[in-house]
PDB file with SEQRES, HELIX, SHEET and CRYST1 records, atoms N, CA, C and O in Angstrom:
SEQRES   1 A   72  UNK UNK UNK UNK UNK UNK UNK UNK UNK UNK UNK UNK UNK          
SEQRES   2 A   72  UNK UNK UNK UNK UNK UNK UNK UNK UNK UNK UNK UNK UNK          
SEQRES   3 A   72  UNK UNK UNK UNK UNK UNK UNK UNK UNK UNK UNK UNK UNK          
SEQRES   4 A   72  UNK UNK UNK UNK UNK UNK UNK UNK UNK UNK UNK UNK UNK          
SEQRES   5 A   72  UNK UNK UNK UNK UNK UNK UNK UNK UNK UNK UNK UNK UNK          
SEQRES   6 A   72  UNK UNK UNK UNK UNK UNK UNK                                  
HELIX    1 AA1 UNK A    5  UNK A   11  1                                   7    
HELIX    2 AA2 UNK A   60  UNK A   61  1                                   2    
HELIX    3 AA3 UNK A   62  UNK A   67  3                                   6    
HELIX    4 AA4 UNK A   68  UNK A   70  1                                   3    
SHEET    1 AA1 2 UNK A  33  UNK A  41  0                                        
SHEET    2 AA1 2 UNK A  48  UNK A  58 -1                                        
CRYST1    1.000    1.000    1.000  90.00  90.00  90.00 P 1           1          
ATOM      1  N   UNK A   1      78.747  97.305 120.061  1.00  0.00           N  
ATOM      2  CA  UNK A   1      79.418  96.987 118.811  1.00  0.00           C  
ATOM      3  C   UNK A   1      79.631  98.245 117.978  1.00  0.00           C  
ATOM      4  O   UNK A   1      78.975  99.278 118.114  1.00  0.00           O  
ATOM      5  N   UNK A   2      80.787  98.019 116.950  1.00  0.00           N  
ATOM      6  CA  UNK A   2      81.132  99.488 115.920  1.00  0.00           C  
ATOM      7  C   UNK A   2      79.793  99.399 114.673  1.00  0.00           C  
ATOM      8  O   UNK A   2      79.390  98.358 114.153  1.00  0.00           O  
ATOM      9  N   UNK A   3      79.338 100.644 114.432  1.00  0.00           N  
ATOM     10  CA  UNK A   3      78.660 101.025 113.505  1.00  0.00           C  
ATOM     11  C   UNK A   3      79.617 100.714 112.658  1.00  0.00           C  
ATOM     12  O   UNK A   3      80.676 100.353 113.169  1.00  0.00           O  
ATOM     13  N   UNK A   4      79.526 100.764 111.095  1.00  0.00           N  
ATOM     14  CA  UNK A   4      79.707 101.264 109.668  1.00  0.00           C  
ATOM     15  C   UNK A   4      79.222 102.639 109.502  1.00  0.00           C  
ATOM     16  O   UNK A   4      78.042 102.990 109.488  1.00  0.00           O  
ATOM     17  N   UNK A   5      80.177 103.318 109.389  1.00  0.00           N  
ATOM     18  CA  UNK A   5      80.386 104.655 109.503  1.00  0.00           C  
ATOM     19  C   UNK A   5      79.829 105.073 107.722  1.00  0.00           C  
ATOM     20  O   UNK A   5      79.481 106.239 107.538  1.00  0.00           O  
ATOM     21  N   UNK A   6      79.798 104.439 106.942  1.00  0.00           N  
ATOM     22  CA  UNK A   6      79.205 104.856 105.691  1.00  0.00           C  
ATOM     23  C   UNK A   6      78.198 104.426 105.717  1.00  0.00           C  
ATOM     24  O   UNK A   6      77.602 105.063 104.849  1.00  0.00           O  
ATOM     25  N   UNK A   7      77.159 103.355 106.366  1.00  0.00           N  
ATOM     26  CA  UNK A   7      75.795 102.976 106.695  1.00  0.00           C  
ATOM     27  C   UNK A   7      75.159 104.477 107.636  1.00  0.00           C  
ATOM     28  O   UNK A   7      74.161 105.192 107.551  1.00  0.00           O  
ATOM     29  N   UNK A   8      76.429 104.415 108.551  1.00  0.00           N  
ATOM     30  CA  UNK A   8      75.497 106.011 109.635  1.00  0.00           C  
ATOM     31  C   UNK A   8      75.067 106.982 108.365  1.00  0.00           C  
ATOM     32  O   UNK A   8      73.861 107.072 108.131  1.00  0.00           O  
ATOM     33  N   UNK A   9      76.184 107.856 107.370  1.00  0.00           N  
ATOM     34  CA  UNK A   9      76.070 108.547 106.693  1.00  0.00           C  
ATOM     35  C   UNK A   9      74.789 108.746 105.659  1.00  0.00           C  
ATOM     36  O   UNK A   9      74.213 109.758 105.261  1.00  0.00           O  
ATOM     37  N   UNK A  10      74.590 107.277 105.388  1.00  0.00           N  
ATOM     38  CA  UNK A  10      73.428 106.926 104.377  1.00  0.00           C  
ATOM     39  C   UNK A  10      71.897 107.314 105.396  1.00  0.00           C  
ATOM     40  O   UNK A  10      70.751 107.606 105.055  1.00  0.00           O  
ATOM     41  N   UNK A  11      72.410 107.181 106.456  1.00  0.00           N  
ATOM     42  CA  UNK A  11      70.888 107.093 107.432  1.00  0.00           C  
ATOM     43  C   UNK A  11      70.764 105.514 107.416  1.00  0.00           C  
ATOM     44  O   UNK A  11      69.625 105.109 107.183  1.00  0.00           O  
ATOM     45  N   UNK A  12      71.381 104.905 107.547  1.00  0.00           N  
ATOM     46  CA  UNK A  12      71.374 102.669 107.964  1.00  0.00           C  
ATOM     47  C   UNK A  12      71.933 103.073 109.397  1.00  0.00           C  
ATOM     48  O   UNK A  12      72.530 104.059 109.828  1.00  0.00           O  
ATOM     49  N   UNK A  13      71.277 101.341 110.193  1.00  0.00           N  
ATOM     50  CA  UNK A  13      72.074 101.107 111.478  1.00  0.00           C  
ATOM     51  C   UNK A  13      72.294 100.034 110.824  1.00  0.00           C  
ATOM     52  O   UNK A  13      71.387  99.453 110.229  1.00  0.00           O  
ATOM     53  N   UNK A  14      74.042  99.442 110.843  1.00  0.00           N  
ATOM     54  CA  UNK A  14      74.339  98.577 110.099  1.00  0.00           C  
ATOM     55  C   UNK A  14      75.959  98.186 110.962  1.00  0.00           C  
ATOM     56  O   UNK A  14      76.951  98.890 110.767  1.00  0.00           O  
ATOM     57  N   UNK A  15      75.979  96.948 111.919  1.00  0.00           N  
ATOM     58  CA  UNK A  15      76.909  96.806 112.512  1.00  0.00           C  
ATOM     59  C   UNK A  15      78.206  96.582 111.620  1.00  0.00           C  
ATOM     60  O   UNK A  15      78.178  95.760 110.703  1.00  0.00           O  
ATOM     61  N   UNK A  16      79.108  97.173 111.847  1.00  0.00           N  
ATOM     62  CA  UNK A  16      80.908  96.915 111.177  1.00  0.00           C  
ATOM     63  C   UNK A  16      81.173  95.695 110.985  1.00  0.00           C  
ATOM     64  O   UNK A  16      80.449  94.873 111.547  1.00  0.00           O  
ATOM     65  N   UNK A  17      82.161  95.280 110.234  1.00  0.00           N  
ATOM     66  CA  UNK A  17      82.125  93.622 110.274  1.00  0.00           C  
ATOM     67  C   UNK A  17      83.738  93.688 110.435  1.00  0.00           C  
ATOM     68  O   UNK A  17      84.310  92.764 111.014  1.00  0.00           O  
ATOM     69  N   UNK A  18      84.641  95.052 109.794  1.00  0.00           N  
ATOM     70  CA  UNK A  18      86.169  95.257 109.756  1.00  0.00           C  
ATOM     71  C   UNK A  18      86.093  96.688 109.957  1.00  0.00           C  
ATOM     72  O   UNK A  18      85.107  97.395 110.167  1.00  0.00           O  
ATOM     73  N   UNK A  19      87.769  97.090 109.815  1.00  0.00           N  
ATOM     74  CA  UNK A  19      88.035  98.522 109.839  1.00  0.00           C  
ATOM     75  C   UNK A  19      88.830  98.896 108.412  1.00  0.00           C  
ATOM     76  O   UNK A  19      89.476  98.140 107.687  1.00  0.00           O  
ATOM     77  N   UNK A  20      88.638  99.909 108.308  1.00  0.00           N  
ATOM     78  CA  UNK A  20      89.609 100.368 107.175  1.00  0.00           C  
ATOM     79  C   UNK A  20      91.193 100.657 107.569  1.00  0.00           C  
ATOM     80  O   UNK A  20      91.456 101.452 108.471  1.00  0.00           O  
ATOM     81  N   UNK A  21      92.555  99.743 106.606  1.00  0.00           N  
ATOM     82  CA  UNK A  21      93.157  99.947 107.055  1.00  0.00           C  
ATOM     83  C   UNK A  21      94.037 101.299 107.342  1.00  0.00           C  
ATOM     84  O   UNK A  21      94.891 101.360 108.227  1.00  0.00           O  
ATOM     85  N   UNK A  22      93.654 102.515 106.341  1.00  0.00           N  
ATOM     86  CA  UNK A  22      94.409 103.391 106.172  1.00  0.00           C  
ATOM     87  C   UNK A  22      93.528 104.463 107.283  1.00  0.00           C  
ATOM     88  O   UNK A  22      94.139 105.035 108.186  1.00  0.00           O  
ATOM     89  N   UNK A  23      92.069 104.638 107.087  1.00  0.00           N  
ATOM     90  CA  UNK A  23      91.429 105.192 108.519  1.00  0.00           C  
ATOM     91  C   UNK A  23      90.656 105.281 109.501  1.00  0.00           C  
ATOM     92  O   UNK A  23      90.030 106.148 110.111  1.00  0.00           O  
ATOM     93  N   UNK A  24      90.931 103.595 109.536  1.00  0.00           N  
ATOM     94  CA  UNK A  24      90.122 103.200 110.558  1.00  0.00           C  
ATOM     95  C   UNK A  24      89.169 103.417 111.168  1.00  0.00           C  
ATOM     96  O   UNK A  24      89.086 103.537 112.390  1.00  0.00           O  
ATOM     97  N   UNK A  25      87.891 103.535 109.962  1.00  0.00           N  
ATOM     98  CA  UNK A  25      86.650 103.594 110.074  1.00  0.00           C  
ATOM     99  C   UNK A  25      86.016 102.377 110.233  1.00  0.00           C  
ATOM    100  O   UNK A  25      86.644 101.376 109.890  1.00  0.00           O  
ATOM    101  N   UNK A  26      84.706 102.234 110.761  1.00  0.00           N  
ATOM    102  CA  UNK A  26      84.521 100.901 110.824  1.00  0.00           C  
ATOM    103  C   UNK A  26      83.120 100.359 109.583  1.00  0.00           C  
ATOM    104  O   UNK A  26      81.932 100.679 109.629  1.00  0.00           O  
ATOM    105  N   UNK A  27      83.760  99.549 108.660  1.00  0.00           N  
ATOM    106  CA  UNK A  27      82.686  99.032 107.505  1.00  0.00           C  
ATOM    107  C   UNK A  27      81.961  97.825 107.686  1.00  0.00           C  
ATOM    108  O   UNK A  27      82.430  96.814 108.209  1.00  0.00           O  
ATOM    109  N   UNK A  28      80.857  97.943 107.264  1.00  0.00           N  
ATOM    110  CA  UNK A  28      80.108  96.780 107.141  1.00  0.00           C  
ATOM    111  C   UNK A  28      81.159  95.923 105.486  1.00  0.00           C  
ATOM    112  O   UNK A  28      82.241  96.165 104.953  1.00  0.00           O  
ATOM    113  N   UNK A  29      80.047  94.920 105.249  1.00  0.00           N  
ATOM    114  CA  UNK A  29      81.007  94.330 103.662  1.00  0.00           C  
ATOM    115  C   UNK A  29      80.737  95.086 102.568  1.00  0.00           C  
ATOM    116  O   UNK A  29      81.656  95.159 101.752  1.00  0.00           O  
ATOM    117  N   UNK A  30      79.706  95.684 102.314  1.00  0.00           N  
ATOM    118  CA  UNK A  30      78.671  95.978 101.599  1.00  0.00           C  
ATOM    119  C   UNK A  30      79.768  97.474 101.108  1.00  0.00           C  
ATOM    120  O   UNK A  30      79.875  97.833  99.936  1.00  0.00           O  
ATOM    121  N   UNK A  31      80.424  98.110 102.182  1.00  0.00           N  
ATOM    122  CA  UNK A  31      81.129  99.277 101.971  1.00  0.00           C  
ATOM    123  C   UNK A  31      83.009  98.630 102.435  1.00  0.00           C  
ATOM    124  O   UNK A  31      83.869  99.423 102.819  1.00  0.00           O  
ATOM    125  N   UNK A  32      83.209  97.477 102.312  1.00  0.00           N  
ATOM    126  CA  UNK A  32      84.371  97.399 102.283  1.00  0.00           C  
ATOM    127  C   UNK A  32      85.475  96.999 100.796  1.00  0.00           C  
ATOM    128  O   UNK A  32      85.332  95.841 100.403  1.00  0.00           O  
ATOM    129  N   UNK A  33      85.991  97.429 100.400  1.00  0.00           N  
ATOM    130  CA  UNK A  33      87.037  97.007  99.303  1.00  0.00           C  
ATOM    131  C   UNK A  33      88.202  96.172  99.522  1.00  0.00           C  
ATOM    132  O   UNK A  33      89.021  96.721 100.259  1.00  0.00           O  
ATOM    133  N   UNK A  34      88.591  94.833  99.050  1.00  0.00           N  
ATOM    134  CA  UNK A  34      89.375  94.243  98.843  1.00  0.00           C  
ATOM    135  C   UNK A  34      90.346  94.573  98.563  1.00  0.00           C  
ATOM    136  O   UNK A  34      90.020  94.698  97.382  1.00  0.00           O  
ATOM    137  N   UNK A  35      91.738  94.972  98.562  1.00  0.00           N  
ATOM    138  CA  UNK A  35      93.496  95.302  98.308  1.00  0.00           C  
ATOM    139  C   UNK A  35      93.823  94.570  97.965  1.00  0.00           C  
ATOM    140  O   UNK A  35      93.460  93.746  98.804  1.00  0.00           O  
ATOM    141  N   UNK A  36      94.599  93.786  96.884  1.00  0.00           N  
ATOM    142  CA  UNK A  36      96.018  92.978  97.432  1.00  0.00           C  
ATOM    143  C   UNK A  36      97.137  93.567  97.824  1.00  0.00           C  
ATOM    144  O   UNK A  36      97.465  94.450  97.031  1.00  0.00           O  
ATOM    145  N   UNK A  37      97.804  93.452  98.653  1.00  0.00           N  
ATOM    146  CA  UNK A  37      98.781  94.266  98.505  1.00  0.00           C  
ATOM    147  C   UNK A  37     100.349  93.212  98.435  1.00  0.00           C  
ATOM    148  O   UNK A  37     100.739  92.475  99.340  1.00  0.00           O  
ATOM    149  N   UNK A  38     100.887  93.390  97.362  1.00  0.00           N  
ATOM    150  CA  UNK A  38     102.225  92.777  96.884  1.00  0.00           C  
ATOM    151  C   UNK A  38     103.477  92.491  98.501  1.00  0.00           C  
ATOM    152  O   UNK A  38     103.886  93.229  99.397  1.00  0.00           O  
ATOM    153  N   UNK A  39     103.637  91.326  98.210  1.00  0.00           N  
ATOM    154  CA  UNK A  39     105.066  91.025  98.934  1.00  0.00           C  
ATOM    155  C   UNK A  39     106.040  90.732  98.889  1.00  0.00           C  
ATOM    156  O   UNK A  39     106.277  89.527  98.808  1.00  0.00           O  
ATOM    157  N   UNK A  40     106.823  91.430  98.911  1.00  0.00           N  
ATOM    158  CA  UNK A  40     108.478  91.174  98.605  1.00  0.00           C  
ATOM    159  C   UNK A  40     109.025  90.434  99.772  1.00  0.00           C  
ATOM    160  O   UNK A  40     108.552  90.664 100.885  1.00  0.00           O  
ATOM    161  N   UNK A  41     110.321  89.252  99.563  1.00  0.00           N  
ATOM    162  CA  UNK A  41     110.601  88.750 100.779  1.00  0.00           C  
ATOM    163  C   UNK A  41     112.361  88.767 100.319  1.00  0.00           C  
ATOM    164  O   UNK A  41     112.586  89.286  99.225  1.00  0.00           O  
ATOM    165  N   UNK A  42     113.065  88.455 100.774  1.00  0.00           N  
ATOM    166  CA  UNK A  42     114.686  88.632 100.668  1.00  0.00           C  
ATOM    167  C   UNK A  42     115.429  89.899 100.610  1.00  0.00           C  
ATOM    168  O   UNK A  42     114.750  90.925 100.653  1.00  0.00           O  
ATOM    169  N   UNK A  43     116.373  89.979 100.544  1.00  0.00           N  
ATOM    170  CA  UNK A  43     117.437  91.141 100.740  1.00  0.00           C  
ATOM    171  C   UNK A  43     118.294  91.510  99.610  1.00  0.00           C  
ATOM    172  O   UNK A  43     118.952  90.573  99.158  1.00  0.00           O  
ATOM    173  N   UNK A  44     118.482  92.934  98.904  1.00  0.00           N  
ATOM    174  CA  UNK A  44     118.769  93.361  98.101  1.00  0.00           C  
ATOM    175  C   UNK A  44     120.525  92.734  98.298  1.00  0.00           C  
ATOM    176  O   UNK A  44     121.384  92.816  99.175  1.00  0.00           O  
ATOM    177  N   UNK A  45     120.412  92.089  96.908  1.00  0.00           N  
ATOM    178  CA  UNK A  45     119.786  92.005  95.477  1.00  0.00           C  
ATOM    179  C   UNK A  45     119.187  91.034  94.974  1.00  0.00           C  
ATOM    180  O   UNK A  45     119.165  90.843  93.758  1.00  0.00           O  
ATOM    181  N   UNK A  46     118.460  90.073  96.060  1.00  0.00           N  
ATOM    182  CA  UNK A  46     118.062  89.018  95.806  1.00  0.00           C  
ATOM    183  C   UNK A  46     116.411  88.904  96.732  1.00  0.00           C  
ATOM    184  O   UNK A  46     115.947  88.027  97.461  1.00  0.00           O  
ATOM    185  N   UNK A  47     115.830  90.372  96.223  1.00  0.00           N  
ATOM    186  CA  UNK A  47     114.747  90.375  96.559  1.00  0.00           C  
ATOM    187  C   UNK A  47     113.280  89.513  95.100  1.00  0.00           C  
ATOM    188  O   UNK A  47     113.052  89.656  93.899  1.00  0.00           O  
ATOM    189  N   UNK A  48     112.698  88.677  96.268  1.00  0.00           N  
ATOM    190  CA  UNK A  48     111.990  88.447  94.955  1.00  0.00           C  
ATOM    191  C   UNK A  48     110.251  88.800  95.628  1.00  0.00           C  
ATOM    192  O   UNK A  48     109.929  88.613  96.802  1.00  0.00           O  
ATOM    193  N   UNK A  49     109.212  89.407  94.388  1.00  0.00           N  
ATOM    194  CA  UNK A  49     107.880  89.374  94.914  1.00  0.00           C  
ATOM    195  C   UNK A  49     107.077  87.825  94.697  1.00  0.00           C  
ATOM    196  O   UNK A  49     107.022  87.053  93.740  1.00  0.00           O  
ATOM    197  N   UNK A  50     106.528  87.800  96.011  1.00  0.00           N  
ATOM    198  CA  UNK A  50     105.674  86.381  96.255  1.00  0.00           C  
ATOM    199  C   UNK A  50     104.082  86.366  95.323  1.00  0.00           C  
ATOM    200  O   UNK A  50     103.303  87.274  95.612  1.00  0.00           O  
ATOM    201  N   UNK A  51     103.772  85.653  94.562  1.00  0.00           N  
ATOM    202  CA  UNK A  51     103.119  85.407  93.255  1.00  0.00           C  
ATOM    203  C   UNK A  51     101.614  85.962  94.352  1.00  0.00           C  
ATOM    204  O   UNK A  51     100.725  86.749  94.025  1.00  0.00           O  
ATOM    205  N   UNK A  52     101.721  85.478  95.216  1.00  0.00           N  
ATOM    206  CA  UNK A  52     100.149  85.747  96.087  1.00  0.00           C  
ATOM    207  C   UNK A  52     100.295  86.834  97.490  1.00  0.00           C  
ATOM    208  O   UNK A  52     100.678  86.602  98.636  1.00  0.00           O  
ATOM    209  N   UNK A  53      99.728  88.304  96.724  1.00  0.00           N  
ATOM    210  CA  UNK A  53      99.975  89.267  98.333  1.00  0.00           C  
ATOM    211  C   UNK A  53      99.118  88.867  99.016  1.00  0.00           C  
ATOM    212  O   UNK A  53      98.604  87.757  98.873  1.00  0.00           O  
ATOM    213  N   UNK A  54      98.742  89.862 100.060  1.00  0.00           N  
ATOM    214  CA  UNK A  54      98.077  89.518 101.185  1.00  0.00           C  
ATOM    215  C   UNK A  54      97.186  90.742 101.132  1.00  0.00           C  
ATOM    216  O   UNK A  54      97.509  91.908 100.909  1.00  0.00           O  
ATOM    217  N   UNK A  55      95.702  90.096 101.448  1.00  0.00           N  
ATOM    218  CA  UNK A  55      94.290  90.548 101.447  1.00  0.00           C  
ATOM    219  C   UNK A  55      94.438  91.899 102.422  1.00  0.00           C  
ATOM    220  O   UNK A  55      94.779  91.769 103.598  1.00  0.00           O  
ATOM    221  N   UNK A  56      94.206  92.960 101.946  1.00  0.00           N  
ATOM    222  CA  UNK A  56      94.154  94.204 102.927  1.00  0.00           C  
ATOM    223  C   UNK A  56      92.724  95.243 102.666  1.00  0.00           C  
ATOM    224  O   UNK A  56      92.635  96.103 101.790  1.00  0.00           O  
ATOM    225  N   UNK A  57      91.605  94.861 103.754  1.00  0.00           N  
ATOM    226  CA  UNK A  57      90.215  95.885 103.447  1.00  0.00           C  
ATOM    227  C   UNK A  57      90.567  97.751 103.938  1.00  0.00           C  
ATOM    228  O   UNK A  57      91.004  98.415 104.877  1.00  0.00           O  
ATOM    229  N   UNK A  58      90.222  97.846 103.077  1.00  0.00           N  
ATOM    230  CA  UNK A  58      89.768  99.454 102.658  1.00  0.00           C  
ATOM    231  C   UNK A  58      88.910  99.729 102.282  1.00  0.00           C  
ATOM    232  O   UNK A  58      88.225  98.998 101.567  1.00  0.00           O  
ATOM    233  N   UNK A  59      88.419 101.636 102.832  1.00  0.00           N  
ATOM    234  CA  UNK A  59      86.892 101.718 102.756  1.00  0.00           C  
ATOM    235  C   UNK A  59      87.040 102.369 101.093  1.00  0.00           C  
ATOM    236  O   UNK A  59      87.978 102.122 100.335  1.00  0.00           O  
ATOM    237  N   UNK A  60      85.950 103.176 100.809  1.00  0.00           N  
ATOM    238  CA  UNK A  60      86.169 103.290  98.988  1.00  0.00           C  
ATOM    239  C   UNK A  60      86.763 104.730  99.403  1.00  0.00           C  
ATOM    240  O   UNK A  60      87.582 105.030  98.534  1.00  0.00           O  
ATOM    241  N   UNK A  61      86.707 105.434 100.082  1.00  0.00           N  
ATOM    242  CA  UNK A  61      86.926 107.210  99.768  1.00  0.00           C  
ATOM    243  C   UNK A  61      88.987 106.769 100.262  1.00  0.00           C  
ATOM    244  O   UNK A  61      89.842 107.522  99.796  1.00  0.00           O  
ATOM    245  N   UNK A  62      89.298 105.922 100.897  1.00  0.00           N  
ATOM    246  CA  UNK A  62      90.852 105.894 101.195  1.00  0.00           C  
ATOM    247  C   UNK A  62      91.514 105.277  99.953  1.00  0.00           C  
ATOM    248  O   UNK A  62      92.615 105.621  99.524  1.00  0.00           O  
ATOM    249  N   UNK A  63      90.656 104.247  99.378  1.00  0.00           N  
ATOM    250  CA  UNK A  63      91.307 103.566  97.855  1.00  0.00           C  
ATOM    251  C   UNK A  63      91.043 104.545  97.051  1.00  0.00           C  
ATOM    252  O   UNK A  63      92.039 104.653  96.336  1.00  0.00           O  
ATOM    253  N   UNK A  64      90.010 105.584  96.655  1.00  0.00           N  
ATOM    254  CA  UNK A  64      89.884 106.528  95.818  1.00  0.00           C  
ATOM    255  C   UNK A  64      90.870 107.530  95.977  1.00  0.00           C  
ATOM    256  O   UNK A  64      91.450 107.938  94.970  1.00  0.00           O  
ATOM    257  N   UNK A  65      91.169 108.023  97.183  1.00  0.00           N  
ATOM    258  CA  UNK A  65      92.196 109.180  97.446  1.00  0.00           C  
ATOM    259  C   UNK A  65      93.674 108.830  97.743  1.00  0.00           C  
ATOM    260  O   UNK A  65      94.737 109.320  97.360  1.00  0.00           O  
ATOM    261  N   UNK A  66      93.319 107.680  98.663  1.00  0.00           N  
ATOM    262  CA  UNK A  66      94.965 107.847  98.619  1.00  0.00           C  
ATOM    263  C   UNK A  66      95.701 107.080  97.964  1.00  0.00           C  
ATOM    264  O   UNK A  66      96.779 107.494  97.536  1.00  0.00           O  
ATOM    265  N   UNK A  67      95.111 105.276  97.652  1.00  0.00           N  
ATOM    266  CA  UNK A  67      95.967 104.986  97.057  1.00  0.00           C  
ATOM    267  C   UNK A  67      95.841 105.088  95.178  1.00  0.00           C  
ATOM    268  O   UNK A  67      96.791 104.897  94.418  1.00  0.00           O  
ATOM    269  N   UNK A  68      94.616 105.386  94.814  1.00  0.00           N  
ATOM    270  CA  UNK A  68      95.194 105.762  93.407  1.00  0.00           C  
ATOM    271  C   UNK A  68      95.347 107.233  93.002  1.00  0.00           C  
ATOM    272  O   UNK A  68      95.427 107.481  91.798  1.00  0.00           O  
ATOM    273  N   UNK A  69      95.411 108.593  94.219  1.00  0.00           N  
ATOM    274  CA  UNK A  69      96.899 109.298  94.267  1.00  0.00           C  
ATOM    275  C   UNK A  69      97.888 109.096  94.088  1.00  0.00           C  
ATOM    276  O   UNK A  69      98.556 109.870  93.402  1.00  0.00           O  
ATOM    277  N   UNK A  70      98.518 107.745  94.731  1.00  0.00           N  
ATOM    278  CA  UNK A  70      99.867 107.688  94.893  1.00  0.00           C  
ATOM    279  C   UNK A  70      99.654 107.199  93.592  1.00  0.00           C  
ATOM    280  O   UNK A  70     100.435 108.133  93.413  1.00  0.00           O  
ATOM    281  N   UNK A  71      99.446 106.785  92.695  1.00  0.00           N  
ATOM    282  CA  UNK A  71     100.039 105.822  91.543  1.00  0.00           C  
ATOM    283  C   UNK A  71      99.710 106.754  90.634  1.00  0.00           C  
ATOM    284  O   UNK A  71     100.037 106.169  89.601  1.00  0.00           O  
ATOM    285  N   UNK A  72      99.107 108.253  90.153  1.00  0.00           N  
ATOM    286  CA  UNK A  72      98.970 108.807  89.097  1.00  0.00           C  
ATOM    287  C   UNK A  72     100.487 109.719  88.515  1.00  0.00           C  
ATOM    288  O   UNK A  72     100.470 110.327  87.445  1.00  0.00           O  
TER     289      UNK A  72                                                      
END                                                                             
């Protein structure tokens, strides 16, 4: 089975439960973060976003760096 690669770091043996989607490390829950990430469905100009995105896990150092990089 995959370790949790931030459990190895700490010094834990702590089996993965998911992966991170941006680098596919493998997290236990304990080190995984929740996303929503927004969905748009139709074709310009009659694109509309759907009230409920879809659940996407990430570990904390890829939500810290990359995605609230992109939004500063």
């Amino acid at each position: 089975m995959m370790k949790c690669y931030d459990c190895m770091e700490e010094g834990n043996d702590r089996e993965a439960e998911c992966v991170c989607i941006s680098c596919g490390k493998g997290l236990c829950i304990d080190h995984t973060k929740e996303l929503e990430m927004p969905i748009s469905v139709g074709t310009p100009p009659n694109v509309k976003r759907l009230t409920k995105g879809l659940p996407r896990l990430i570990c904390s150092y890829c939500i810290s760096k990359t995605i609230e990089d992109g939004f500063d």
